[in-house]
N, C-alpha and C positions, 0 to 999 in steps of 0.2 A: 339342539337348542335353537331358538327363534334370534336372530338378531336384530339390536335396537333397531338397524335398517325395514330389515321383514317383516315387523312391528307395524312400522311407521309405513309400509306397503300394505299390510293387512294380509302379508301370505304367512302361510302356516309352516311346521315342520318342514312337511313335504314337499314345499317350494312352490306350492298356487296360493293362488285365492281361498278363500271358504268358497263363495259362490263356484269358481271353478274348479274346486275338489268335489261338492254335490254334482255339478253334470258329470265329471268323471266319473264317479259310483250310481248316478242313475242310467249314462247310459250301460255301464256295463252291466247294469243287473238287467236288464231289458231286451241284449243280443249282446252278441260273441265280443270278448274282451279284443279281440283282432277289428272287427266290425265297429268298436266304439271309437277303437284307434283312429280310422278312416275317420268316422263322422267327424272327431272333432277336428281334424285337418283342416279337410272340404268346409266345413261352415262357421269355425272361431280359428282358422288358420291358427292354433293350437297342436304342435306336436307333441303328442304323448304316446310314449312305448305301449304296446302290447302288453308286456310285464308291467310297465308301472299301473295302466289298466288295471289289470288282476290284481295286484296287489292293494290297492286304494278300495276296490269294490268288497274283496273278501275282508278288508280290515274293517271296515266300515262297515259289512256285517256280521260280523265275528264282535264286534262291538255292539251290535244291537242283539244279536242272541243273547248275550249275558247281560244286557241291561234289561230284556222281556224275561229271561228266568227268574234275576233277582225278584223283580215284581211280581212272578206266578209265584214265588216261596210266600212271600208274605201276602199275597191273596189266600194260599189256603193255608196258611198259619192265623187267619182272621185278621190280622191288623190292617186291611184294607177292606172298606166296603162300597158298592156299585152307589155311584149317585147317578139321579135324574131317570128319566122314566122310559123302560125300553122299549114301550110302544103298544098297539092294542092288536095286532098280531105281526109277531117276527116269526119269519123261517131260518131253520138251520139245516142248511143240507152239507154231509162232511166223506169222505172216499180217497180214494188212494191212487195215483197214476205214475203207471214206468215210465223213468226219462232217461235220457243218453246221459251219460258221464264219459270222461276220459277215457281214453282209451280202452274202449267199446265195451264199457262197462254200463249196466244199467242199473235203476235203483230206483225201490219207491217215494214216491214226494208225499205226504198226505195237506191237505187240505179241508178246510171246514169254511165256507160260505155265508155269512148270517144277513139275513135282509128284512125291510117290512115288508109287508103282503099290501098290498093296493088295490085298486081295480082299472081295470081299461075297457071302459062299456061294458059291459058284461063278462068279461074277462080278470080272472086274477092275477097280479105280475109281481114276483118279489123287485122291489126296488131299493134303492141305499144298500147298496148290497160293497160289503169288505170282505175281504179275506185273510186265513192265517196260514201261512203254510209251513211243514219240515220236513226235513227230512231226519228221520228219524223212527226208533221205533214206537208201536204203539203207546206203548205205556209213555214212554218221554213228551210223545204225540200230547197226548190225553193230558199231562201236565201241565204245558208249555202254552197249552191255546186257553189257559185258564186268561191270560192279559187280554184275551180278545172279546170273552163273555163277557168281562167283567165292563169293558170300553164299551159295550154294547148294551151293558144293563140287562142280561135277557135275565137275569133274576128276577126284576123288577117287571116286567113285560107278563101284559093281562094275559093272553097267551100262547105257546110255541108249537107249531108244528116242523118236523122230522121228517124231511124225504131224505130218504137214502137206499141202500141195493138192501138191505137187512143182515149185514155179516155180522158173525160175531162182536168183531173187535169194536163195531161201529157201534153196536147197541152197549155194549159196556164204557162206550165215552158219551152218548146221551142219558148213561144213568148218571155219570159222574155230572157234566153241566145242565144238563134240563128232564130232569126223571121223570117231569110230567109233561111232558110235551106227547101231543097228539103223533104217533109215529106212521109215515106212510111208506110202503115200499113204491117207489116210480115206476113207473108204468112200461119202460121198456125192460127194466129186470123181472117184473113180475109176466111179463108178458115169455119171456125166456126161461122161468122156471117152470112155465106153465107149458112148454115147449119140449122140456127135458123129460117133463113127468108123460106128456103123450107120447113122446117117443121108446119111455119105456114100457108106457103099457102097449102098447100097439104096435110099435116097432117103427124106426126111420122111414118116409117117403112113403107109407101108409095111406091108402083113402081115410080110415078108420084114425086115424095121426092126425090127419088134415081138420077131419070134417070134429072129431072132439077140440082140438086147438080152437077153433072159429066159433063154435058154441061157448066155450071157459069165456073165451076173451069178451064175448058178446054180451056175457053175464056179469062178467066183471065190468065192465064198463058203462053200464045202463042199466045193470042188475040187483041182484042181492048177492052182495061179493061172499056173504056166510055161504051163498049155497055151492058155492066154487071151493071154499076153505072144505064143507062136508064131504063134496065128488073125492079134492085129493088126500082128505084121510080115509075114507074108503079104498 
């Protein structure tokens, strides 16, 4: 419990501030709960444990997980709808990456990206670009990042294009938040399946490997990509 004292200072349970409970938990979400420790030393001459760190940072999100689930439940139970206008074109690019965990443990994180598309001279650049991340499994994945769509309007959004690598899991969570979004595979996974397929018809380190690769790719890129789609179902 808070006393009349800690009240009347403005610190909390945990014996800070509000304001120096948030740098606590921002910087530990940012680098190593040991590393936050330091900073806040060195720059708010602030001693705070390593453990108390971790503890403040994982409470803090551990509290914001189940305040974003509660709100995906009632997103797709309908009792919430997208206001305001998500833009005249947003990108959702969404993928999966191994990270270190304790004790040399690793695990996938997934993430999904949504930004507008802009231009820069002649060039197109997603910008306002947020992110949702978990770790978690797909399906929880695909639940969970419902508060993000939803913050983003891309319901409402004239229209979405989809880069992604094209796996499975990824095309069954753009049917769930944008079914109609223009879907593109990127250019360096396509460039690598298109890599895998010469190598099987032709064989690794091939003239015949080389010289089909630089042809696909040259087609795909400046060409009529159907006619690259026709070669690999042949």
């Amino acid at each position: 419990p808070v006393s009349t004292l800690d009240r009347f200072l403005g610190l909390t349970a945990v014996g800070y501030t509000p304001r120096l409970t948030e740098a606590i938990v921002r910087l530990g979400a940012i680098t190593s709960f040991g590393e936050a420790s330091e900073v806040l030393a060195e720059l708010l001459r602030v001693h705070v444990s390593e453990a108390t760190v971790r503890r403040l940072t994982e409470t803090a999100g551990q509290k914001l997980v189940e305040q974003e689930s509660a709100e995906a439940e009632r997103i797709s139970k309908g009792l919430l709808q997208p206001r305001g206008y998500g833009g005249r074109l947003q990108q959702v690019s969404v993928d999966g990456a191994m990270v270190p965990l304790v004790h040399g443990e690793w695990a996938e994180v997934k993430t999904v990206a949504i930004g507008q598309v802009g231009w820069q001279g002649s060039l197109a650049k997603a910008v306002e670009l947020s992110y949702f991340s978990r770790l978690a499994s797909h399906e929880c994945f695909r639940e969970q990042a419902r508060v993000e769509f939803f913050r983003r309007a891309t319901e409402n959004a004239r229209e979405v294009v989809a880069v992604s690598d094209g796996a499975d899991w990824i095309q069954g969570f753009l049917d769930e938040h944008c079914p109609n979004a223009l879907r593109i595979i990127d250019w360096g996974h396509a460039a690598g399946y298109l890599g895998q397929a010469a190598q099987a018809l032709f064989g690794p380190g091939t003239a015949d490997c080389t010289a089909w690769v630089e042809g696909q790719l040259a087609q795909l890129w400046s060409g009529d990509p159907a006619l690259v789609v026709a070669d690999l179902e042949r």
